[in-house]
TIMAR-719962 format. One line per 2 residues: for each residue z negated, x negated, y of C-alpha. Coordinates in steps of 0.001 Angstrom, whole numbers, plus 500000, padded with zeros to 6 digits. Layout:
Z:X:Y; ...
***
This chain:
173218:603963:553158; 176269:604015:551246
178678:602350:553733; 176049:599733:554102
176201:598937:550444; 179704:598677:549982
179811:596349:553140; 177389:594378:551394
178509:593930:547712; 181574:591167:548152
179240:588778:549714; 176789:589138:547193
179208:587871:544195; 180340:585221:546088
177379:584163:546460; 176514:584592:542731
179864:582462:542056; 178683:579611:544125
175516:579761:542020; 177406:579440:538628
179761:576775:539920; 176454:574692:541203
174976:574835:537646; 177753:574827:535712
179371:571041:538163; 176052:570268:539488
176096:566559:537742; 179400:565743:538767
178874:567079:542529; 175740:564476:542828
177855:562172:541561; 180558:562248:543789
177889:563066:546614; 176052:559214:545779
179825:557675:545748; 180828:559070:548768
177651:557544:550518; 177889:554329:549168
181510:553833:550322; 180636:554864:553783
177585:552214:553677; 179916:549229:552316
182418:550339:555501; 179777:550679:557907
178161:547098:556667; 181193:545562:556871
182590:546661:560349; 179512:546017:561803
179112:542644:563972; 176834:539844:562647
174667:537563:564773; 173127:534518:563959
170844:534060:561184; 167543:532314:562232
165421:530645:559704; 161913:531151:559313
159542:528397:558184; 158267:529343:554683
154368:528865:555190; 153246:531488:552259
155899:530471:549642; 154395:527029:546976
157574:524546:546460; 159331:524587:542922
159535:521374:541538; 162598:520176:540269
162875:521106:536186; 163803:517230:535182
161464:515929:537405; 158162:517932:537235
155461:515953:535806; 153009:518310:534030
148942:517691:533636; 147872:515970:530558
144721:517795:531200; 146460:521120:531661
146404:523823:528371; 148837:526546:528110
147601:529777:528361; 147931:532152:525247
148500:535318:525006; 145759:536144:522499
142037:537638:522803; 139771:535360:525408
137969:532873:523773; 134400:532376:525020
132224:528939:523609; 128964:529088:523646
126644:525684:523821; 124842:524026:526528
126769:522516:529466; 125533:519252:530839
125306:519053:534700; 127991:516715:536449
126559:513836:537823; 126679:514354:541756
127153:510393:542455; 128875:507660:540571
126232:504775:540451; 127989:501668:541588
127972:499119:538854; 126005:496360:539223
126792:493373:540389; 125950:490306:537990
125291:488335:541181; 121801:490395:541378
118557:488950:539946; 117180:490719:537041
113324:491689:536830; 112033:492977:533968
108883:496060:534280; 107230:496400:531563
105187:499682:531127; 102445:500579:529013
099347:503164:527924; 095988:502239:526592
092862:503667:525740; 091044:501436:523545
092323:498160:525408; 094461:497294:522515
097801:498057:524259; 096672:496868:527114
095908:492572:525470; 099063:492987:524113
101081:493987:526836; 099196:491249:529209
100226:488148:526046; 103983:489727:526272
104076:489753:530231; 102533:485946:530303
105226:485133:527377; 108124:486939:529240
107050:485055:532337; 106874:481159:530782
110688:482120:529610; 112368:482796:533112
113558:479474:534293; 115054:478818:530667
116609:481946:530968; 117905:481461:534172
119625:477999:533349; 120375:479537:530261
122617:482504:532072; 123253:481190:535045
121542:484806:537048; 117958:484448:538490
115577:485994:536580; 112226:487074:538668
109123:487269:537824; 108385:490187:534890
105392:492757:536273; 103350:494766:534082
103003:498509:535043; 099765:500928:533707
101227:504036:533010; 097629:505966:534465
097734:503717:537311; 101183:504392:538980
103301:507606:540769; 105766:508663:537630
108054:509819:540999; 108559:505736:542066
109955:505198:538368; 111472:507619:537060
112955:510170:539625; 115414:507387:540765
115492:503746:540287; 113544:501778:543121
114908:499481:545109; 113533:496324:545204
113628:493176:548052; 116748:491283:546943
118560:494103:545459; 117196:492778:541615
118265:494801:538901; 115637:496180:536608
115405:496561:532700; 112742:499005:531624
110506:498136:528998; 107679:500342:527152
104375:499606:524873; 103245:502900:523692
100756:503850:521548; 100570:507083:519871
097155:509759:520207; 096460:512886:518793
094648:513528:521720; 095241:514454:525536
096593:511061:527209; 098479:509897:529666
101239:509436:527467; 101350:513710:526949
101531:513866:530917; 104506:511170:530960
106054:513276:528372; 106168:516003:530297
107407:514398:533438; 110045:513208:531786
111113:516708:530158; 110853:518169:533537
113109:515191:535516; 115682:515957:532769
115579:520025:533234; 115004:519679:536761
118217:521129:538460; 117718:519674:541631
117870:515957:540378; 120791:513964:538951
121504:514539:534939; 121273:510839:534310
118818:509361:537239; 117908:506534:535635
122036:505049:534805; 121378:502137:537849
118810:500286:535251; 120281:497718:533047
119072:498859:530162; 115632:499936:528476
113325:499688:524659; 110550:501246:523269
108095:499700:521203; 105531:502204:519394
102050:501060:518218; 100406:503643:515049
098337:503936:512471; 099609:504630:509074
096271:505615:507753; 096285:508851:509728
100398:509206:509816; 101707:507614:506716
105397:507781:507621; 107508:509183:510536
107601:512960:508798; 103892:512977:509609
103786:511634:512798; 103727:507695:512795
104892:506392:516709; 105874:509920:516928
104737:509557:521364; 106969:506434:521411
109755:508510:519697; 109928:511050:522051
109622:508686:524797; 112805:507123:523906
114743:510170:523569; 114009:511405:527088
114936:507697:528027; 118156:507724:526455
119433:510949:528450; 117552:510227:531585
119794:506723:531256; 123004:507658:530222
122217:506098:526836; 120953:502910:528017
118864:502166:524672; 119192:498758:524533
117269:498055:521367; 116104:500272:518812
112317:501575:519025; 110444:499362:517641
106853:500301:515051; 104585:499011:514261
100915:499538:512250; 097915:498509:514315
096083:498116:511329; 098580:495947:509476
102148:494620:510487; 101918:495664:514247
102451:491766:515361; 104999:490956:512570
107174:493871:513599; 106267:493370:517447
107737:489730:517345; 111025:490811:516180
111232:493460:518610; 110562:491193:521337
113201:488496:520219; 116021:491187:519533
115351:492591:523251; 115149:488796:524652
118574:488404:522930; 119793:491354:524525
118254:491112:528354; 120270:487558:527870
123733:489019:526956; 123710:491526:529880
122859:488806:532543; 125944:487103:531035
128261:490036:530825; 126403:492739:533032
126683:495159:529984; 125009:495821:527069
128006:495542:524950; 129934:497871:522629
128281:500679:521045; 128241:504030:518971
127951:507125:521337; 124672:508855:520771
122349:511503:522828; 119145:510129:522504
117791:512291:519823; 116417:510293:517069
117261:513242:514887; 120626:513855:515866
123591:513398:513445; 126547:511322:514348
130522:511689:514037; 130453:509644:510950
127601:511670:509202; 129931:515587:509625
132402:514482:506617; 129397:513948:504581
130322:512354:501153; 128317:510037:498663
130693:506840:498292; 130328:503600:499666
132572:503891:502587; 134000:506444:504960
137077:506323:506543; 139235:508768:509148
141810:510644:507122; 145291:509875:508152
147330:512513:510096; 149410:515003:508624
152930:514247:508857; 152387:510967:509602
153921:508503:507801; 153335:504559:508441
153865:503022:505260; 155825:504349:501920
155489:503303:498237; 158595:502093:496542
158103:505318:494266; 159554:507303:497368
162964:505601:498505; 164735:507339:496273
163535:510979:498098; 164172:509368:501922
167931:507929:500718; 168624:511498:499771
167589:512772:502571; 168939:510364:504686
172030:512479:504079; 171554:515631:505771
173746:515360:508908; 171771:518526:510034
168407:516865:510882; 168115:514768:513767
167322:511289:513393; 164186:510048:513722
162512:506842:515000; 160225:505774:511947
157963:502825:511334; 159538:500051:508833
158488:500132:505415; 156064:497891:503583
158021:497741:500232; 156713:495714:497489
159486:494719:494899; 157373:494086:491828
160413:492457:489523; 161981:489643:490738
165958:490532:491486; 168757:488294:490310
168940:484486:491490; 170255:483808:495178
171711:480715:496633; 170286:480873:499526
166873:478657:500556; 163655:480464:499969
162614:482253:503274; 159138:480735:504769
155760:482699:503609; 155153:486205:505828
151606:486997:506955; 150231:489918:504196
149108:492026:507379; 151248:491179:510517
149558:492116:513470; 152412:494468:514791
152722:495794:511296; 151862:499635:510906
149904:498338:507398; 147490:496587:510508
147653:500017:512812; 146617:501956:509765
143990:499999:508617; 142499:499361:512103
142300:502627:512513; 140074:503236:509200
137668:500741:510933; 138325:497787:509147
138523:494426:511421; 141191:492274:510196
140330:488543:509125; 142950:485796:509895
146432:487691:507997; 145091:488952:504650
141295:489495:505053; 138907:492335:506345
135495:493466:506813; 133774:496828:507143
130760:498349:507805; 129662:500701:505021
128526:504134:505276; 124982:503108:503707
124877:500534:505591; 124562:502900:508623
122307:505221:506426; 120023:502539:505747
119621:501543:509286; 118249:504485:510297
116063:505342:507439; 118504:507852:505758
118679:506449:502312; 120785:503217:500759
123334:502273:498537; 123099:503208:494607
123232:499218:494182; 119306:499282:495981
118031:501426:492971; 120230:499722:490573
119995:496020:491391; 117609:495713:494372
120199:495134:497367; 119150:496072:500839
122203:497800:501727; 121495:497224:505932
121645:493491:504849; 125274:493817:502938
128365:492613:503933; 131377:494684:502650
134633:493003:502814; 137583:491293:500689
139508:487940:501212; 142341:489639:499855
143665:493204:501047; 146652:493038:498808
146399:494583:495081; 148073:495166:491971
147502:498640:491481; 147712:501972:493331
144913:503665:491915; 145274:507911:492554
141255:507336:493933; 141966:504636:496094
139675:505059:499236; 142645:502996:501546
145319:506016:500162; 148055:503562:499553
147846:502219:503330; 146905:498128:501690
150161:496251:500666; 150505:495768:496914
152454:493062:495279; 151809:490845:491172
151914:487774:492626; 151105:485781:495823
153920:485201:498414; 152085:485403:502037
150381:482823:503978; 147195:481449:503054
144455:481214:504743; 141651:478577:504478
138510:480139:503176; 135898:478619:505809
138303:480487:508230; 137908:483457:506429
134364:482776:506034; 133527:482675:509883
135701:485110:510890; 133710:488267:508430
130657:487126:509382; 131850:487244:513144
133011:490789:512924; 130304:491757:510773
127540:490989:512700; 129720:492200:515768
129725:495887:513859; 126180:495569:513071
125548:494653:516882; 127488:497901:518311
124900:500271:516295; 121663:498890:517914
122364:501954:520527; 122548:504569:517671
119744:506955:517833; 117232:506231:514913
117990:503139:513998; 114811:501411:513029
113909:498431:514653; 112667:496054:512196
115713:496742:509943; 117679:496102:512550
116578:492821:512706; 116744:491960:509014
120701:493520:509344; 121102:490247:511610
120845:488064:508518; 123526:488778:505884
121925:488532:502143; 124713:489910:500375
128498:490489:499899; 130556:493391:498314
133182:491738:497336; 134753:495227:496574
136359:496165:500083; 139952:496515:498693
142494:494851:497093; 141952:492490:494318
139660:490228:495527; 139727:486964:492847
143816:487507:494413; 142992:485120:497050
144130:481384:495289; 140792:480101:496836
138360:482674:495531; 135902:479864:494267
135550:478089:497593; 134724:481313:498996
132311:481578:496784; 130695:478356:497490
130818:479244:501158; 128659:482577:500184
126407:481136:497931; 125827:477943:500493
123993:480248:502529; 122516:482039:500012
124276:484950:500104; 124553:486564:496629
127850:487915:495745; 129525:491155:493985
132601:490794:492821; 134992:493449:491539
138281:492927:490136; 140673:495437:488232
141043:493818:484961; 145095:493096:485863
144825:489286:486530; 143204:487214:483433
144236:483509:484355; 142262:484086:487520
139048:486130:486061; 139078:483103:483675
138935:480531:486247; 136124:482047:488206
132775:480171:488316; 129309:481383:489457
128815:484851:490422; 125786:486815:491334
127486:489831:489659; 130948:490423:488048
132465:493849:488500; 135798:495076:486266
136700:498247:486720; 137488:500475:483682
139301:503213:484605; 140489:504518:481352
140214:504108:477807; 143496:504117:476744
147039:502761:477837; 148546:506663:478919
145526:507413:480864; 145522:503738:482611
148715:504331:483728; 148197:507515:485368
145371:507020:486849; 145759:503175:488309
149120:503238:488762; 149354:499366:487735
152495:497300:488768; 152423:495012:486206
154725:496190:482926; 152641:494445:480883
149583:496211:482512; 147889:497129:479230
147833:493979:477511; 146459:492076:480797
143609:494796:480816; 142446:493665:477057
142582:490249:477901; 140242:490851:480637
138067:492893:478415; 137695:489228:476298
137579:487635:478899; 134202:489593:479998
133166:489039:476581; 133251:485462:477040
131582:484987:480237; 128479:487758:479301
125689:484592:478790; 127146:482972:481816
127572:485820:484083; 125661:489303:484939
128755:491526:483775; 129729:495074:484656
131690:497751:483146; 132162:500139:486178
133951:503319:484920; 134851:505737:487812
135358:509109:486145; 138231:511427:487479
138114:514908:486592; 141305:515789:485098
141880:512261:484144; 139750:509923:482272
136700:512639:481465; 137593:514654:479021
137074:513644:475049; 137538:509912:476361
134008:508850:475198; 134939:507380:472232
137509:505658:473941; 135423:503940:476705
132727:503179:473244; 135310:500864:471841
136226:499143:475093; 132239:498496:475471
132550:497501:472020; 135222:494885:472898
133707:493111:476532; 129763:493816:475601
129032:493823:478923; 125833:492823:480417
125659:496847:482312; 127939:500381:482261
127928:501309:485552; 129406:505175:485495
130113:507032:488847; 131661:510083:489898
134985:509907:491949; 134135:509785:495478
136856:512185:497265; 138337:510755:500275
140548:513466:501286; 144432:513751:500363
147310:511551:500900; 150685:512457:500982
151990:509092:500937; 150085:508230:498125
151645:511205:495712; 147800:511056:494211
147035:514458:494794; 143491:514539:494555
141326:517642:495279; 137213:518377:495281
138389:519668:492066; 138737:516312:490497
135233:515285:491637; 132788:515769:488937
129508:517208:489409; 126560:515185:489016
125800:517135:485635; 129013:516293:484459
128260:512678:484601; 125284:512780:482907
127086:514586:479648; 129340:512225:480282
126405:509241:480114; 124456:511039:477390
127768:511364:475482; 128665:507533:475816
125422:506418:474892; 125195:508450:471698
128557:506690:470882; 127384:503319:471457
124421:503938:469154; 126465:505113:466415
128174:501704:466405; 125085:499748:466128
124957:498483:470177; 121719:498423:471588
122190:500489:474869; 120587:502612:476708
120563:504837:479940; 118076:502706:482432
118648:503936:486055; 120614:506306:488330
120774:507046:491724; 121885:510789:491522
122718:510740:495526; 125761:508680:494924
126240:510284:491749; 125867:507466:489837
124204:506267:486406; 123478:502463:484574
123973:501987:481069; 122134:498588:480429
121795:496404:477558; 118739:495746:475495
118941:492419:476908; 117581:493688:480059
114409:496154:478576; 111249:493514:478025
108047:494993:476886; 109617:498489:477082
110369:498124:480407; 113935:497977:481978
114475:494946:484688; 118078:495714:485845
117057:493877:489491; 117667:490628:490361
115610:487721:491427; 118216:486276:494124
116198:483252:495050; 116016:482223:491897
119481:482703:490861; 119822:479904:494361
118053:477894:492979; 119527:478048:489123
122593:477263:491462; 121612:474466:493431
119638:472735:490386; 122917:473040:487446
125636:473752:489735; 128239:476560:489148
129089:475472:485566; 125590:474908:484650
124101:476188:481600; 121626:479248:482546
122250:483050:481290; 121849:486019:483448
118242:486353:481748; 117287:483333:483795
117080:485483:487057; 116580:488534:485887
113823:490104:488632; 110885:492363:488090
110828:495897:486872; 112795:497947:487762
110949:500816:490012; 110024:503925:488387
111456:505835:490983; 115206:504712:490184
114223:505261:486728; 116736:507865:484891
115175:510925:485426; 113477:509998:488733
116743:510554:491244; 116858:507001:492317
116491:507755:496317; 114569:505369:498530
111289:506748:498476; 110900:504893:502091
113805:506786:503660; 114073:510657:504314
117290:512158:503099; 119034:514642:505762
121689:517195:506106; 124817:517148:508686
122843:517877:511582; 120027:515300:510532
117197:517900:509401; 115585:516903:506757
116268:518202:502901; 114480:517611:499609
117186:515809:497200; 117873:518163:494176
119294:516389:491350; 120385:518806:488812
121486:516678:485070; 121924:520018:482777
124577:521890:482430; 123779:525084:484633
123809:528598:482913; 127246:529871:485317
128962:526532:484553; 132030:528367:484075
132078:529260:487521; 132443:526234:488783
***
């Protein structure tokens, strides 16, 4: 045993040496372990013999496309790296065929579709038919297309699958246009089963989202009873309503006149006539053109708000807002800035727009000739992009029309302009536009933000006035045309929108500018269009020369010279002085002309303790009417350094201190004012004179046929006062203290529900929080 151990004991601390070397080098021995390898790989790789390398087709891999070459999707959206987000909403089912479009070479027949149950309907639809079928041939020479014979469909008489699950086909190939006499019942009728069909066809999965599209177009005409449904609200052609929303989707939109109503018991034929003329007008244009012409997007839904409706605001007009950054024009205010800029080598040049500068002092004498008159608004100028793009149309070089926001409003039964309560002016039957675009101020409210060139005197091109004339009225009725597709637009004021009774001369610009202001005139008033004027008090010789006007606007933006000059901006240096002669001028004119004071009121700029102020300019013009409004806020301009906020836009309670405050001053110096109407939606309120109050009663409308005729009888320099056509009373409901909305319209929120109007004139308790 103890041999055995002895033998035993040297290999045993070897062993435990081997152990302690291991942990004590084991990091270096791997090391030199993985080197060694390595270098016998690399020798064995490279002393090995190579064959031929065979290539394999590349079936799996997708080909790279060269960096400068690769063209990527327009349609394709980077992918972020944030949280999925998930939209909600209803998605409209794709169309599974594109209709062809038809061809203008096909004969058009018109179906006209009805419902009766007391046999009323049913005479009148027979009368149209027989009428509809006398005017063929003269519509035929008259469009050069064939126009078969109209047929007359009974709505409890025919398969709803033949009509309105697809458009049949016909012998001939005709085209059809869809036409619909509906009564409305209380009771079961066909017209509930239609209904339904049509709801159905539209929710049906299995058929086409728009089945209907081949048909040229379609119109609804609804017959009610206003002595059981007094209005819309409560159900007046409420069946024929509904029918032309399901239309309208099952169609694509094909509305190609507005539904028509009418009251069985009292203007049913009236308002039946002008329906049936508008869609005669229209069945001719698409058998000339194969379309029914430009239009305003819209689902169907009568209720529905549009695009222009979301920025909801109470001014006259509405306009896009320009994009940030963007910068197509530049006031002269603002060279200085871009020279010293210009001289930062680190910035990369840009490619910019050239700028519309308007030198407003005349430099020192040069040799050489004049240069030839420019065009105010070239047509590759960005002052013509910018203003296009605002929705104005453009008028020979220096004019424009545009369709106002009450304009649309009225259309459809959403309320009017403040001049309706005010003065009596159908606002769907105004023309808004200016023969001048140019001005002499750059007020920090201006609704164009600086975009309209400026300039003190006249140095473009002129353009004739009968030119100008004909060319608004063109584009005008052209607007008023595209909106006959907009969903609730009523039919009979449709109609009446197709004959122009008035012109805001207040677009933009300065208006009485234009050297041939008067013959404009005479071009308005030979049609008997009245006429509203409004000029900024800057340009006396011209204000002094101008004859008859319906109404003569000067805006009075301030009530002394500091505040004028902050908040117009004038060019003139001897802006002041020009804005008292003005005032005199007014003065003058006030038993030849229905004069205006129109005092926009700025928050932060001409409201505060300026009452007494604007008392002593009333004091100095006496003007016939003190029309005060809120500032309408139309966003914020860069470009136009104004700076504006919602801040600055009083609230309606404001204006009324404001009002209450003015008149109180007035009184105290002995003129016979007083507060007479207001229409609170556009935040607006009319100071009239005593002239205007007979018998205790305020007549601030105006009789426009007999101002005509005043006109036509003494000419524009005859002697009559504004007194001589002076209209009735004015209504109690746009008596101050009565909100001034159109009790025939129904005002609505952004998504077209209806609301109540709230007018609040006192001061609230938490005023201090606002």
């Amino acid at each position: 045993m103890d041999s055995g151990l002895r033998i035993s004991s040297p290999w045993m601390g070897y062993k435990d040496d081997l152990v302690e070397i291991w942990h004590a080098n084991r990091s270096p021995i791997l090391l030199a372990v993985l080197a060694a390898l390595v270098v016998v790989r690399v020798y064995l790789h490279l002393k090995e013999p190579k064959g031929e390398l065979v290539a394999l087709p590349k079936v799996y891999s997708k080909p790279v496309a060269d960096s400068k070459s690769a063209v990527v999707p327009l349609d394709e959206k980077p992918k972020t790296s944030g949280p999925r987000r998930i939209k909600g909403g209803l998605v409209k089912k794709p169309s599974r065929t594109k209709e062809p479009e038809p061809s203008q070479s096909n004969p058009i027949k018109t179906l006209v579709f009805f419902s009766s149950v007391t046999t009323k309907t049913q005479k009148i639809a027979e009368d149209y038919v027989k009428s509809l079928a006398s005017t063929v041939d003269r519509m035929t020479q008259k469009t050069g297309r064939q126009f078969l014979q109209p047929e007359l469909r009974d709505l409890t008489e025919i398969d709803f699958d033949d009509y309105f699950i697809s458009v049949p086909k016909l012998d001939g190939g005709a085209d059809l246009f869809y036409l619909f006499l509906i009564p409305s019942y209380n009771i079961d009728t066909i017209n509930d089963t239609f209904l339904q069909h049509l709801d159905e066809t539209h929710h049906d999965f299995r058929i086409d989202t728009a089945p209907l599209s081949p048909l040229l177009g379609y119109s609804v005409f609804g017959f009610g009873d206003k002595e059981g449904w007094p209005n819309e609200a409560e159900g007046f052609c409420f069946q024929a309503k509904e029918m032309d929303k399901w239309m309208a989707k099952l169609t694509a939109r094909k509305r190609a006149y507005p539904v028509g109503m009418g009251d069985m018991r009292s203007d049913h034929a009236e308002r039946f006539e002008e329906w049936a003329a508008g869609v005669a007008d229209v069945i001719q244009h698409v058998a000339k053109t194969g379309n029914l012409g430009e239009g305003l997007p819209g689902s169907g839904d009568p209720m529905e708000s549009d695009a222009e409706d979301i920025a909801e605001d109470d001014g006259e007009v509405v306009f896009d807002d320009e994009e940030t950054g963007s910068r197509p024009l530049d006031d002269v205010e603002d060279l200085g800035k871009m020279v010293r800029s210009s001289g930062d080598k680190s910035q990369k040049p840009k490619s910019k727009a050239p700028l519309a500068v308007d030198f407003t002092t005349q430099g020192p004498s040069s040799k050489k000739a004049p240069a030839a008159p420019k065009e105010m608004v070239a047509r590759n100028s960005p002052t013509y992009a910018a203003l296009t793009k605002q929705g104005y149309a453009i008028v020979g070089s220096h004019s424009g029309v545009k369709i106002c926001r009450w304009t649309k409003s009225a259309l459809r039964g959403r309320g009017s302009c403040y001049k309706y309560s005010l003065y009596g002016i159908n606002s769907h039957q105004c023309m808004e536009t200016t023969p001048s675009l140019s001005c002499s101020n750059k007020c920090v409210f201006c609704w164009r933000h600086g975009t309209n060139p400026v300039g003190t005197t006249w140095r473009w091109v002129v353009d004739p006035p009968d030119m100008i004339f004909n060319g608004v009225k063109e584009n005008h009725y052209k607007k008023i045309k595209m909106m006959r597709g907009m969903p609730g637009v009523r039919a009979e004021r449709f109609s009446e929108a197709l004959r122009i009774r008035h012109c805001a001369l207040s677009l933009v610009g300065e208006p009485i500018f234009y050297p041939y202001i008067n013959e404009f005139l005479e071009l308005l008033h030979g049609e008997r269009v009245s006429s509203f004027l409004v000029c900024n008090a800057q340009h006396p010789e011209q204000l002094a020369a101008l004859k008859a006007v319906t109404q003569l606007y000067v805006s009075i933006d301030a009530s002394n010279k500091d505040s004028l000059r902050k908040i117009d901006r004038p060019l003139h240096r001897d802006f002041w002085e020009r804005f008292e002669r003005c005032l005199d001028i007014i003065r003058e004119k006030r038993f030849r002309h229905r004069t205006v004071y129109r005092l926009t009121l700025v928050k932060g700029f001409n409201v505060e303790e300026e009452a007494e102020g604007y008392a002593q300019l009333v004091e100095r013009g006496l003007p016939c009417f003190v029309e005060v409004k809120g500032v309408t806020y139309c966003g914020t301009a860069t470009s136009s350094n104004a700076g504006l906020t919602m801040g600055n836009v009083p609230f309606y309670w404001e204006v009324c201190d404001f009002v209450r405050a003015l008149e109180a001053r007035l009184k105290d110096k002995g003129l016979k004012y007083g507060i007479a109407a207001e229409h609170a939606h556009s935040c607006c309120i009319l100071l009239a004179s005593e002239r205007f109050r007979v018998d205790g009663k305020w007549h601030t409308h105006i009789d426009y046929d007999r101002f005509f005729e005043l006109l036509e009888e003494r000419g524009p320099e005859g002697d009559w006062t504004p007194e001589d056509y002076m209209g009735p009373p004015t209504p109690e409901w746009a008596l101050w203290g009565n909100g001034g909305f159109d009790p025939r319209d129904d005002r609505v929120d952004r998504k077209g529900k209806k609301i109540a109007p709230v007018v609040v004139r006192e001061r609230p308790a938490d005023a201090e929080y606002y």
